[in-house]
C-alpha positions in Angstrom: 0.0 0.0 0.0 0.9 3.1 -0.7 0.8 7.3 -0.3 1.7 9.8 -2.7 2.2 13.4 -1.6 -0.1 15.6 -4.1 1.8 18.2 -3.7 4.8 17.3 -4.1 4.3 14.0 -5.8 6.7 12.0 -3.6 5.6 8.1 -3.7 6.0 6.3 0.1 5.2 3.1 1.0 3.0 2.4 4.4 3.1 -1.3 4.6 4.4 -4.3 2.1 5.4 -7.9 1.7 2.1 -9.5 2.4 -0.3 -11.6 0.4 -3.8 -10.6 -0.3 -3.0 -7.1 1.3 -5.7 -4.3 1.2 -6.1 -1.3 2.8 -8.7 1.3 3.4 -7.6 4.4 5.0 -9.6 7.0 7.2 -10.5 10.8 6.4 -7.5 12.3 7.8 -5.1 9.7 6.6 -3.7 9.1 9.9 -4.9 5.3 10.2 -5.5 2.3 7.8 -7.3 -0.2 8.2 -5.2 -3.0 6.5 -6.4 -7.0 6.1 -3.9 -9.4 5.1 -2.9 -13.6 4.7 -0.4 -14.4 7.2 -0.2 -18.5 7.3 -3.2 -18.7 5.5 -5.2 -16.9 7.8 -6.5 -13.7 7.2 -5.6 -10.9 9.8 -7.4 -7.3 10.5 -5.6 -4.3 11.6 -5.3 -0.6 11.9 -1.7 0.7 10.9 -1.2 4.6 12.4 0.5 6.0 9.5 2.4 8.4 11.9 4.8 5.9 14.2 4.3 2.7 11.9 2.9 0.6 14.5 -0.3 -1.8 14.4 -3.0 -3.1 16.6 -4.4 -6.1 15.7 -8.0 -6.0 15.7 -10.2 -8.8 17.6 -12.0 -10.3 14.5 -11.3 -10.8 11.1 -12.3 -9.2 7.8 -11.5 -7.7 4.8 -10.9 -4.1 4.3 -13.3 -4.0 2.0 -16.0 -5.3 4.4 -16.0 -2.0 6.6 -16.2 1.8 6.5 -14.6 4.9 8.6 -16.8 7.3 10.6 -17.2 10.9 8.9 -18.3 12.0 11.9 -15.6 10.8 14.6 -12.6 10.3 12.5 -11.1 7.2 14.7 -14.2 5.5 14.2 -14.8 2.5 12.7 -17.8 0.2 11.1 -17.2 -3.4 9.9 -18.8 -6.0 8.4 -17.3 -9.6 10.3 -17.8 -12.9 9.0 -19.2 -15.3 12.2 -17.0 -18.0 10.7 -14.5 -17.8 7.6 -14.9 -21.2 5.3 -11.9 -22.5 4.2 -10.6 -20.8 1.1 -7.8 -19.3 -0.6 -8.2 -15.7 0.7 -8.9 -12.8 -0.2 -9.3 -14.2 -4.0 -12.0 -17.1 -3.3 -14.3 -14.3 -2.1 -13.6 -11.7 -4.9 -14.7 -14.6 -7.2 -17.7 -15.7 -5.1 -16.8 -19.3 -3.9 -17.0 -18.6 -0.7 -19.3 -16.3 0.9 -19.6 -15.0 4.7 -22.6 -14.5 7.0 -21.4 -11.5 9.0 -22.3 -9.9 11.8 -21.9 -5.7 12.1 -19.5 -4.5 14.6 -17.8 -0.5 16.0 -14.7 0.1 17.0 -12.6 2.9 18.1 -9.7 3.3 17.1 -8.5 5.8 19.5 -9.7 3.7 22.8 -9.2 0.2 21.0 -13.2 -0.5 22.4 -14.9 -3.0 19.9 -18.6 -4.2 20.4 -20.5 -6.3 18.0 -23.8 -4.2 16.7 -26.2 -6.2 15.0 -25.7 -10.0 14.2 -27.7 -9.7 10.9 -29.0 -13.4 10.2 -30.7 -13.2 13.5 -31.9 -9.7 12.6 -33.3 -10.7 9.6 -33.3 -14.2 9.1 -31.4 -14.0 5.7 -27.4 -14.8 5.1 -26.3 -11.5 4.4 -22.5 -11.0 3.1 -22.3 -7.4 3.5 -20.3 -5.1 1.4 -20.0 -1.5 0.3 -20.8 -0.1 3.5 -22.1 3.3 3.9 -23.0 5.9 6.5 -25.8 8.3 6.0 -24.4 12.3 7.0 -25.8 12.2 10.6 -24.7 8.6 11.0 -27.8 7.2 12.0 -27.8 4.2 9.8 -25.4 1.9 8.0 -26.6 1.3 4.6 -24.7 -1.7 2.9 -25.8 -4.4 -0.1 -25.9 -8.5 0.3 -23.2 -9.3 -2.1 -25.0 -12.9 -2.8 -27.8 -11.4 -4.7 -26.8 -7.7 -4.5 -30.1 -6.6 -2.1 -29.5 -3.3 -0.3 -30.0 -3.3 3.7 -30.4 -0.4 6.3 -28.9 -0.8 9.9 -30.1 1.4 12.3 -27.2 2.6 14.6 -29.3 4.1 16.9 -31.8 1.5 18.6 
């Protein structure tokens, strides 16, 4: 992964050398939330871009399952599998062999808290693979789509 200075055009690099790496970072580009393989298991954590150091998160996921708060930049919103199938990740999920029934959970980043939200198949009775996650302005509600037949869903963050 990495960062190119816009004004000055300088290329950097924020974190290598690991398989199936992606990365997604927050508003102020002081954190990224990276997912990687590491022995064939995949591993979830938030790299401050500052001192280069990471904190392993307590579940695992793919970048591409969560979203960062607009609202309270060390915030975080993810979409966690309950159990991960075996697989060659991330690329058995890109290409829809495996698929994940996930469960909706916060974190803060600054504190390190992380509570599960919403576990959506008992919510609503349907496997629901979330992805492209979404936050409406006043962060009420987590939009996101079932990517198993592309339905869109509405979390309400506030109950």
């Amino acid at each position: 992964i990495y960062s190119i200075n816009t004004k000055t055009g300088d290329l950097s690099t924020i974190i290598g050398n690991y398989r199936g790496l992606s990365g997604k970072m927050n508003r102020d580009g002081s954190k990224i939330l990276v997912s990687a393989i590491v022995n064939s298991n995949i591993v979830t954590s938030i790299r401050n871009i500052k001192d280069s150091t990471n904190n392993d998160l307590l579940f695992k996921t793919l970048s591409e399952k969560c979203v960062w708060s607009n609202v309270v930049k060390t915030d975080l919103y993810c979409a966690v599998p309950s159990q991960i199938p075996t697989g060659t990740y991330p690329d058995d999920w890109y290409r829809g062999r495996v698929s994940f029934i996930d469960q909706i959970w916060h974190v803060d980043t600054k504190t390190g808290e992380t509570h599960q939200l919403a576990n959506l198949l008992e919510l609503s009775n349907s496997r629901i693979d979330a992805i492209n996650l979404t936050l409406d302005p006043k962060e009420n509600t987590l939009y996101f789509m079932n990517k198993d037949d592309l339905s869109l869903w509405a979390l309400d963050l506030k109950q």
